[in-house]
KEDREN-156288 format. One record per atom (N, C-alpha, C): y, z, x; residue in three letters. Coordinates in steps of 0.05 Angstrom, whole numbers, padded with zeros to 5 digits, always signed. Each point is the difference from the previous one (the first is absolute). Example, Ala and Ser with C-alpha at 12.3 -4.5 7.8 and 13.67 -1.06 7.14 Angstrom:
2
-00114+00156+00264Ala +00024+00000-00018Ala +00024+00000+00018Ala +00021-00014-00007Ser +00024+00001+00016Ser +00022+00014-00015Ser 
! end
This chain:
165
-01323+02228+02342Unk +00024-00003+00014Unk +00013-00026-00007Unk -00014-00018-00007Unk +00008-00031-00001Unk +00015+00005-00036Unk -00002+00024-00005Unk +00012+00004-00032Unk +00027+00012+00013Unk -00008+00010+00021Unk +00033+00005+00002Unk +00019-00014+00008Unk -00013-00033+00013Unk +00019-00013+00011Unk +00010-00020-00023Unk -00014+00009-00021Unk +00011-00017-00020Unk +00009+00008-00023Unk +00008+00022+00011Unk +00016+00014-00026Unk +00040-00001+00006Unk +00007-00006-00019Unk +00030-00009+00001Unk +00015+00033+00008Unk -00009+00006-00004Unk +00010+00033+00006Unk +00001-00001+00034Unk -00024-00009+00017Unk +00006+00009+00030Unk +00011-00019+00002Unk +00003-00026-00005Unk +00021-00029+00011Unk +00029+00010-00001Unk +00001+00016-00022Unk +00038+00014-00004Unk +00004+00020+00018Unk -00019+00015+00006Unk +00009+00019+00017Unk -00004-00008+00029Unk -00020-00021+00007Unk +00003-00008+00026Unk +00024-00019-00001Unk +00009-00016-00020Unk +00026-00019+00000Unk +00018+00023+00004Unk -00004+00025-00011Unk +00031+00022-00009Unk +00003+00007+00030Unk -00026+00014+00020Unk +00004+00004+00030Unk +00017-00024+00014Unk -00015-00021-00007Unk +00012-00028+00024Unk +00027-00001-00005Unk +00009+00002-00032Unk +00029-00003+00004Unk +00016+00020+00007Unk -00013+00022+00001Unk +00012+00029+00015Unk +00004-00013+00024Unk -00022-00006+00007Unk -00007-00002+00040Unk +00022-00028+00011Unk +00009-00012-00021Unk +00007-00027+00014Unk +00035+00019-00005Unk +00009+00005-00031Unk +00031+00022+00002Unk +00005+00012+00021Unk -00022+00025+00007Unk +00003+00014+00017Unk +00008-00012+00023Unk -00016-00020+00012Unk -00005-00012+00032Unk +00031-00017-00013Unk +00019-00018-00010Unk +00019-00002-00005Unk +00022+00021-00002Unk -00005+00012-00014Unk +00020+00023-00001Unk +00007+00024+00017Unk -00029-00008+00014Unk +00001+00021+00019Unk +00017+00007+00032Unk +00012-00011+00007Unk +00012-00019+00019Unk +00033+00010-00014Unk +00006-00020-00026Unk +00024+00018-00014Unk +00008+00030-00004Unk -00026+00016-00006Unk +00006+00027+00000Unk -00005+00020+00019Unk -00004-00017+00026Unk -00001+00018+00029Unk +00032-00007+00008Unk +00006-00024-00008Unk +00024-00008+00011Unk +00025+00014-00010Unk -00007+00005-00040Unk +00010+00019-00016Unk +00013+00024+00025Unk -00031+00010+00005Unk -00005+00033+00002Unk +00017-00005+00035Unk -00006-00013+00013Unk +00013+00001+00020Unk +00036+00002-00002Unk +00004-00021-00007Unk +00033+00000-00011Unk +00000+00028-00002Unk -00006+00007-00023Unk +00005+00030-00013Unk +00002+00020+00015Unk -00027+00001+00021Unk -00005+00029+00025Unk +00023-00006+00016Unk +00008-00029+00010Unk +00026-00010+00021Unk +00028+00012-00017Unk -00001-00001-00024Unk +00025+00005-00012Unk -00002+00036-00003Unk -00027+00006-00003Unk +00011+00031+00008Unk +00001+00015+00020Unk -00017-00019+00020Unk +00007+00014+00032Unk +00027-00002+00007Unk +00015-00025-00011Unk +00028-00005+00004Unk +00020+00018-00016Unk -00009+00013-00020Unk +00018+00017-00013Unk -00005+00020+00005Unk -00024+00019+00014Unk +00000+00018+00010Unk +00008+00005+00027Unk -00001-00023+00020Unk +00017+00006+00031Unk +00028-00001-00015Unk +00012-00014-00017Unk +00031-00003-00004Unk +00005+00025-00016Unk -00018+00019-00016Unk +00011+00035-00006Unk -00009+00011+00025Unk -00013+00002+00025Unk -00001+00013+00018Unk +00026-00012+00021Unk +00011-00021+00000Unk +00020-00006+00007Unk +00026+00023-00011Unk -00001-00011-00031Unk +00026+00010-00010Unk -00009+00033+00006Unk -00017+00014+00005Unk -00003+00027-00001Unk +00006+00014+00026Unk -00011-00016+00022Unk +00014-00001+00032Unk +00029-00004-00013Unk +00015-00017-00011Unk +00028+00001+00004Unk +00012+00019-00009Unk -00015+00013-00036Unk +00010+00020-00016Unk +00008+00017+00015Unk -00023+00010+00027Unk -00003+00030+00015Unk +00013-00005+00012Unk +00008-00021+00015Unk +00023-00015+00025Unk +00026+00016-00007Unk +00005-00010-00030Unk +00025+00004-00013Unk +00013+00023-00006Unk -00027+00018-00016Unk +00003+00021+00000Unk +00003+00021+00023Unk -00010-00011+00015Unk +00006+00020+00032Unk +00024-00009+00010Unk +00015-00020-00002Unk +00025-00008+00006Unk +00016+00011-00019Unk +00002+00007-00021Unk +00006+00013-00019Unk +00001+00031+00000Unk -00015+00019+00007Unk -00009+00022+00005Unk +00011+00010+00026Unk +00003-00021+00028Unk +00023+00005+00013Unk +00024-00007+00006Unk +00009-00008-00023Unk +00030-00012-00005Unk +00009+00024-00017Unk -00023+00017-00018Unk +00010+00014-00014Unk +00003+00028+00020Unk -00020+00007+00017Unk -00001+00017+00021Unk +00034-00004+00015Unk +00000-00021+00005Unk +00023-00003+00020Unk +00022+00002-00013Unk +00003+00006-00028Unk +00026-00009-00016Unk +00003+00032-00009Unk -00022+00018-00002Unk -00002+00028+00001Unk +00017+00015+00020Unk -00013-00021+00023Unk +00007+00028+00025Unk +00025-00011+00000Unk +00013-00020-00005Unk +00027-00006+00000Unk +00017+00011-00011Unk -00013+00006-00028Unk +00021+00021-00019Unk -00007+00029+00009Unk -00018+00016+00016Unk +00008+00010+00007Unk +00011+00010+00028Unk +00003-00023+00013Unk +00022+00004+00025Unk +00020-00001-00013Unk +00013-00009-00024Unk +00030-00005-00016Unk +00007+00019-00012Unk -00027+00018-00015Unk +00010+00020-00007Unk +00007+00024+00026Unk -00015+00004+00015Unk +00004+00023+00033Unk +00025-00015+00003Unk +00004-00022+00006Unk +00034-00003+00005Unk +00016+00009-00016Unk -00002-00007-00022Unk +00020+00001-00028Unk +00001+00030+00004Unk -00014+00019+00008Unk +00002+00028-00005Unk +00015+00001+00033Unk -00006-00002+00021Unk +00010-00003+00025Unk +00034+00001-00008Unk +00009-00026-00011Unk +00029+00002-00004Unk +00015+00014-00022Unk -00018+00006-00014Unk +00008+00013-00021Unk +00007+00033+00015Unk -00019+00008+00014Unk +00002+00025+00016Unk +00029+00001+00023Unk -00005-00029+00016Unk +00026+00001+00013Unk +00021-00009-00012Unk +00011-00008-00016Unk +00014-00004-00019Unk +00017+00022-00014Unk -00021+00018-00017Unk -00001+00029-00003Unk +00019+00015+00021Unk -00017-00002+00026Unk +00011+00008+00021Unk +00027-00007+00011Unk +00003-00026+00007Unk +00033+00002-00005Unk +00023-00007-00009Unk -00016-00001-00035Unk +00025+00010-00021Unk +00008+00033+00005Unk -00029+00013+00006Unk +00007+00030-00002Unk +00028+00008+00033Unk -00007-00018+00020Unk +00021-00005+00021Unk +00014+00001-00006Unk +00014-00028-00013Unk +00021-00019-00012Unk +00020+00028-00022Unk -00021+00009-00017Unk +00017+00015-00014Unk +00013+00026+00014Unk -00024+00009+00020Unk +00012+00022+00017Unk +00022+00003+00012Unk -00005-00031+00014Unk +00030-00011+00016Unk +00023+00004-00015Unk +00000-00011-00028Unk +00026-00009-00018Unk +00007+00033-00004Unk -00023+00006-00016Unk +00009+00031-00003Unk +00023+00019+00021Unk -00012-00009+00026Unk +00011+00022+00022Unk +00024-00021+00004Unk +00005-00026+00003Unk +00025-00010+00000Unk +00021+00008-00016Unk -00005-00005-00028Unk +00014+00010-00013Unk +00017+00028+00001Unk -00030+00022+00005Unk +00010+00025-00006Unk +00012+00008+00030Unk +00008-00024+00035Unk +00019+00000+00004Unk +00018-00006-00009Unk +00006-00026-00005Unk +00020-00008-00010Unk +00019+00019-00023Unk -00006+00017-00016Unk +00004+00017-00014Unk +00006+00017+00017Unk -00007+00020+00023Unk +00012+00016+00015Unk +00032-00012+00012Unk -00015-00029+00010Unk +00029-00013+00008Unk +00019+00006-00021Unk -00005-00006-00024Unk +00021+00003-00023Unk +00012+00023-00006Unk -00015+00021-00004Unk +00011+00016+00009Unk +00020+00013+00017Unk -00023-00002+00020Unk +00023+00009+00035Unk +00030-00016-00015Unk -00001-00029-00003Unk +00023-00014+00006Unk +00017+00015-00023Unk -00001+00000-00020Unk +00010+00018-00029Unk +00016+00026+00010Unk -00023+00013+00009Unk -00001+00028+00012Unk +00030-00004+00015Unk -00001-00021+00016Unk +00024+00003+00027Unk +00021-00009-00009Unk -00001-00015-00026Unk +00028-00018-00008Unk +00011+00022-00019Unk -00022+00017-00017Unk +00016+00024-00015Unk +00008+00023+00020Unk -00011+00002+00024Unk +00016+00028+00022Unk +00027-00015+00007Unk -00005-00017+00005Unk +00032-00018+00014Unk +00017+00002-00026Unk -00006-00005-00028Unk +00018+00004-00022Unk +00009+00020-00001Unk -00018+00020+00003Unk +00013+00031-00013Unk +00012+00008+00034Unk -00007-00011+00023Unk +00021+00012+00022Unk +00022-00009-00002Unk +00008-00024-00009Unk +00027-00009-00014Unk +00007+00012-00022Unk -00015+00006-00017Unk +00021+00017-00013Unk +00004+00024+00005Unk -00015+00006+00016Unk +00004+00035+00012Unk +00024-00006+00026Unk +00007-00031+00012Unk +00018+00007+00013Unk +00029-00009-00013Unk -00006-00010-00024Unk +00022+00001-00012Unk +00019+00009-00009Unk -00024+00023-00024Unk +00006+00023-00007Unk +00018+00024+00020Unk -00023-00008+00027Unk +00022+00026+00025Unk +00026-00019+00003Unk +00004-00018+00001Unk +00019-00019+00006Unk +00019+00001-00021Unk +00000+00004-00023Unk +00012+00012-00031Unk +00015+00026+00000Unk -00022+00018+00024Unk +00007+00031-00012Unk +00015+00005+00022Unk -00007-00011+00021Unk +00012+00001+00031Unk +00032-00013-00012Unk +00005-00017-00013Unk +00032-00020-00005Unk +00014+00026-00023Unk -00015+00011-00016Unk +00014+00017-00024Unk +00000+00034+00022Unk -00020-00002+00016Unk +00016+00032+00010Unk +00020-00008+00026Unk +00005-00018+00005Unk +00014-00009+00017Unk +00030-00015-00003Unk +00000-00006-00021Unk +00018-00006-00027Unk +00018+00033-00003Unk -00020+00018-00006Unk +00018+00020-00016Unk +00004+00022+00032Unk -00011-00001+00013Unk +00012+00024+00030Unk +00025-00025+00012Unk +00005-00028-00001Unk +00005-00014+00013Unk +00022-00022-00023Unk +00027+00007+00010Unk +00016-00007-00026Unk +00022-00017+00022Unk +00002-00005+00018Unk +00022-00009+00018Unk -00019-00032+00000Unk +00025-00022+00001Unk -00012-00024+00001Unk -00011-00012+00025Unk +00008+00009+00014Unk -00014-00004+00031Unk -00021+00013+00001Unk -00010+00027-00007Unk -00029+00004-00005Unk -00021-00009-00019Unk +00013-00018-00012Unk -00016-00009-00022Unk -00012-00029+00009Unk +00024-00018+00020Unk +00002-00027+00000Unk -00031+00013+00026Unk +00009+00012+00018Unk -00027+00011+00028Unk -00022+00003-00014Unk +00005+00020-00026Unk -00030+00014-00006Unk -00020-00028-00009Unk +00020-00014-00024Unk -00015-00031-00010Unk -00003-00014+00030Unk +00014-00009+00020Unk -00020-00015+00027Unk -00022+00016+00006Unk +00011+00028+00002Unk -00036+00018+00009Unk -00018-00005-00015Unk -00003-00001-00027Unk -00017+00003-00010Unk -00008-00032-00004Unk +00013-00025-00001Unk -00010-00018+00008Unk -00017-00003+00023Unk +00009+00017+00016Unk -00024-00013+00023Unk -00014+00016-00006Unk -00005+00024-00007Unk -00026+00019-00007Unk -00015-00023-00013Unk +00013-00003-00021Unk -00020-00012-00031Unk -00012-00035+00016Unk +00014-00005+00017Unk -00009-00029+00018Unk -00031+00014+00027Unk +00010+00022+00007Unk -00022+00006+00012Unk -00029+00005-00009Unk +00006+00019-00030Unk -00012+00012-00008Unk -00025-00024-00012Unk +00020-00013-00013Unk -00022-00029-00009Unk -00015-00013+00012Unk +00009+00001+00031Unk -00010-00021+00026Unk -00033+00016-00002Unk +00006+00019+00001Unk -00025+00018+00013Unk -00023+00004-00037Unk 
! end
């Protein structure tokens, strides 16, 4: 055994342990402190993605009922939009009914009024005409000037009556 304490071979490898053991016990202290940092820096970046992932879902559910609510909005806009479109419909189809039947009084009016201004024309000339034939047969049975100057007052007031009415 005393050959082995004197062989240069165990002095290196018991020198190669010691300077392990003295690195280590130095370094060792640095690479817990390493490893600590490191586990703190990823406990800290994993609560801050479980953060941002609470907020993502936050967002997205604020989102999902903004979009819900912006749905049912368009379609309360559309049931209205059809609502007035229907009453609308409804009374243009009035509106035109109305005009229609106004009109197609108003056109009777026109009529009637037509109607009554051409009977009053042709009773004028129908009392003219008698008023014409009445002066030429009255003219020729009636040749003395004194029945002529009477017959023209008579028939003035005829033809003054006749017009009144």
């Amino acid at each position: 055994m005393l050959a082995l304490y004197q062989s240069p071979e165990f002095w290196q490898a018991i020198s190669f342990f010691l300077l392990i053991l003295v690195v280590f016990k130095s370094v060792k202290n640095q690479i817990i402190k390493i490893l600590d940092n490191r586990t703190h820096k990823i406990k800290n970046d994993v609560e801050e993605m479980n953060r941002l992932i609470a907020e993502v879902g936050l967002t997205l559910a604020q989102i999902k009922d903004k979009y819900d609510s912006i749905d049912k909005e368009l379609d309360e806009i559309a049931r209205n939009t059809e609502r007035e479109i229907d009453l609308l419909r409804k009374t243009s189809e009035k509106d035109i009914a109305g005009y229609i039947h106004q009109k197609t009084n108003q056109l009777f009016e026109k009529i009637a009024s037509d109607e009554r201004v051409v009977l009053e024309k042709l009773r004028m000339d129908c009392v003219n005409s008698a008023i014409k034939v009445s002066k030429q047969y009255i003219k020729e049975l009636l040749t003395d000037k004194v029945a002529e100057e009477q017959l023209s007052k008579s028939l003035i007031v005829i033809e003054e009556k006749l017009r009144v009415n």
